[in-house]
Structures are given as C-alpha cells and as structure tokens.
N, C-alpha and C positions, 0 to 999 in steps of 0.2 A: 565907230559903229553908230549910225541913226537908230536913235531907243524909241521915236516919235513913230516910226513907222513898221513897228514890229508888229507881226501877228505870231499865233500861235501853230504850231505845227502839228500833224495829224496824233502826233506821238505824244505830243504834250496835252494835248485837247482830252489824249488817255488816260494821261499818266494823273493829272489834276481833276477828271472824271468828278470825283467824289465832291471837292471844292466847288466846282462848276454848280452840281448839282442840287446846293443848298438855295434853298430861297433867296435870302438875300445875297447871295453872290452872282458876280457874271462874269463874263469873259471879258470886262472892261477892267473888272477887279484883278482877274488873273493875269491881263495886259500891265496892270499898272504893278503888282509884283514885279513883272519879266524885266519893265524896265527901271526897279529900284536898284540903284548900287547901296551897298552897307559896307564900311570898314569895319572888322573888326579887330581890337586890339587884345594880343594873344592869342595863343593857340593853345588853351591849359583844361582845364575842368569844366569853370562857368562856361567857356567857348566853346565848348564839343556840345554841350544841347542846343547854347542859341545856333552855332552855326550848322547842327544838323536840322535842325527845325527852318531856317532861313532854306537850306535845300530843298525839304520836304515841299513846302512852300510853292518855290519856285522863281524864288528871288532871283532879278538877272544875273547880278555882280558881287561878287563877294570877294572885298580885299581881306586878305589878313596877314597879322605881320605879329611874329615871338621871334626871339634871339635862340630860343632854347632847341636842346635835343631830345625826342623820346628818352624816357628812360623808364626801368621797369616800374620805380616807385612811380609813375604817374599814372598804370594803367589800371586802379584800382577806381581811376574816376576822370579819367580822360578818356573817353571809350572813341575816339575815333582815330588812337594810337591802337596798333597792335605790337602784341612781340614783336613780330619781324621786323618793325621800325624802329627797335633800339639802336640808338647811335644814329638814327639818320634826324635832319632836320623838322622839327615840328612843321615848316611848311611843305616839306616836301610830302610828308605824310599826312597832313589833311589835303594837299592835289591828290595823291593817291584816294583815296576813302571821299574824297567828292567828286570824283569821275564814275567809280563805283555806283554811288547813291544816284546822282542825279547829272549824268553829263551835260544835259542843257542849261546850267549854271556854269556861268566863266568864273573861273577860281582864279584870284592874283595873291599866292601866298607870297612871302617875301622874313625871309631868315635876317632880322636886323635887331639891334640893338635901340629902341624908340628912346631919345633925348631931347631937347631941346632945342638940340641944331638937326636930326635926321627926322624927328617928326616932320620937318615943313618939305621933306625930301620924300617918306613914306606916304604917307599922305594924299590920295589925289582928291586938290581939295573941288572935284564936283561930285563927288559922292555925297550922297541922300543925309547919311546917318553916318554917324559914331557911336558903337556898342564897346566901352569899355570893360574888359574883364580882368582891368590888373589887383593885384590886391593891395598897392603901395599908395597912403596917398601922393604923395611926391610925383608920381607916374600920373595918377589921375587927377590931380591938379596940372600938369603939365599938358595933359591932352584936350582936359577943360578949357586953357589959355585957347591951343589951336581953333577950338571950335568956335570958340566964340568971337574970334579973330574973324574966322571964315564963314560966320554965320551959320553953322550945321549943326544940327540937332544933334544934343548930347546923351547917349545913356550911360550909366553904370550901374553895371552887374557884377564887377566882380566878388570875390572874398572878401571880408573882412578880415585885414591886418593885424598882427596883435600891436599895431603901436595905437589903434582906437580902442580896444580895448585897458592898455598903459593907461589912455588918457583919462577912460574912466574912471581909472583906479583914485589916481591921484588927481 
C-alpha cells in the first residue's frame, strides 16, 4: 500500500467531521493519522482504550498481537471482548469489534506467543510506534530490546506487575 499518496474519502471526511473541524486541525493532520501504522502489544485491558481510541482516531494500521483467549474474567475491563467471544482468540475478537468501530482502519491482529525469537517475526519493523501493554517486565524489556534495535518509538502503558511492586517492598 502507498501511505504517501492517500487521501481521504468522502465517508471519512464524515466520519472525522468533528476532528477536521477544530482549529488547529486539518486534513494534513488527519492524512498523517491514516497513514500511521501502531503495533500494539496485547490485546487485554490497557489495549481496549488505547486501541479503541487509535480507531476512533483514524489511525491507518494497527497491528496487534496476545497469545490469549477471551475469557469471561476479562470482560469486566476488556470491553472490546464480548461474551460471545469466549473461547475465541483475542485477535480474532478485536478484527471483529474493529470492523464494527471503524472499518477504514486495516486491523493485523495475530494470535502469538511475543518472545525473543517471534518478536523479530511479529513485528513489522516499519511501523511508526510500539504501544506496549504487557504487564511483565521481562516482556517489556524484551520489546524495549526490539525497538530500539529497529529505531521505533517505544511506549508502555501497560499494568503494573506485582513483581514491581515485590521490588518495593524489599
């Protein structure tokens, strides 16, 4: 896909209305959304607002990648799980609920296990950003390594672990 040469479409010029509409925004701004890719890692709690918010948005590409399944304990703060996607894959179920939201975001969800050898396999390292939301750090020193390897801007957002809290302790 050429990201260089996108415009917006008459449905999107609608849908982002509101954005367009602010002062300091423009359709240059809303261009340079369309064409950000974000990875996001997981698909859990902290990743249901950034990556509904990244829809809202109108971000072009959003990878994301958990190993996990829906289950009912997560729906009390995963809200882009529903019942009905108990037992199915968390990525299958944010492609479901981001077509819904915003189908002019290309969704690459991906059911993996992130380590140190599938990281550099998950990963496509020309995406913009890295939004971490694991809560281990072991995981997110591990994702750190990747980025900074590949030069790509790192966030974390996820939970805090209780082995940072341990550390406090003692």
């Amino acid at each position: 896909m050429n990201l260089e040469h996108l415009s917006l479409s008459p449905e999107e010029r609608e849908r982002y209305l509101r954005q367009l509409a602010m002062a300091d925004w423009s359709e240059e701004d809303q261009l340079k959304l369309k064409r950000l890719r974000v990875t996001v890692m997981g698909i859990g709690g902290a990743a249901s607002s950034i990556i509904n918010n990244l829809l809202l948005l109108g971000v072009g590409k959003i990878e994301a990648i958990d190993q996990d399944t829906v289950e009912l304990s997560n729906l009390n703060r995963q809200f882009i799980h529903t019942i009905e996607h108990i037992g199915m894959s968390k990525a299958e179920s944010l492609r479901i609920y981001a077509q819904r939201l915003n189908p002019h975001v290309k969704i690459i969800a991906k059911q993996l296990k992130i380590d140190e050898t599938t990281v550099n396999e998950a990963v496509d390292p020309e995406t913009d950003v890295i939004i971490d939301t694991f809560d281990k750090w072991a995981s997110r020193s591990m994702v750190n390594r990747f980025a900074v390897k590949h030069k790509i801007p790192y966030l974390m957002a996820g939970v805090v672990s209780n082995c940072f809290y341990t550390a406090l302790l003692h």
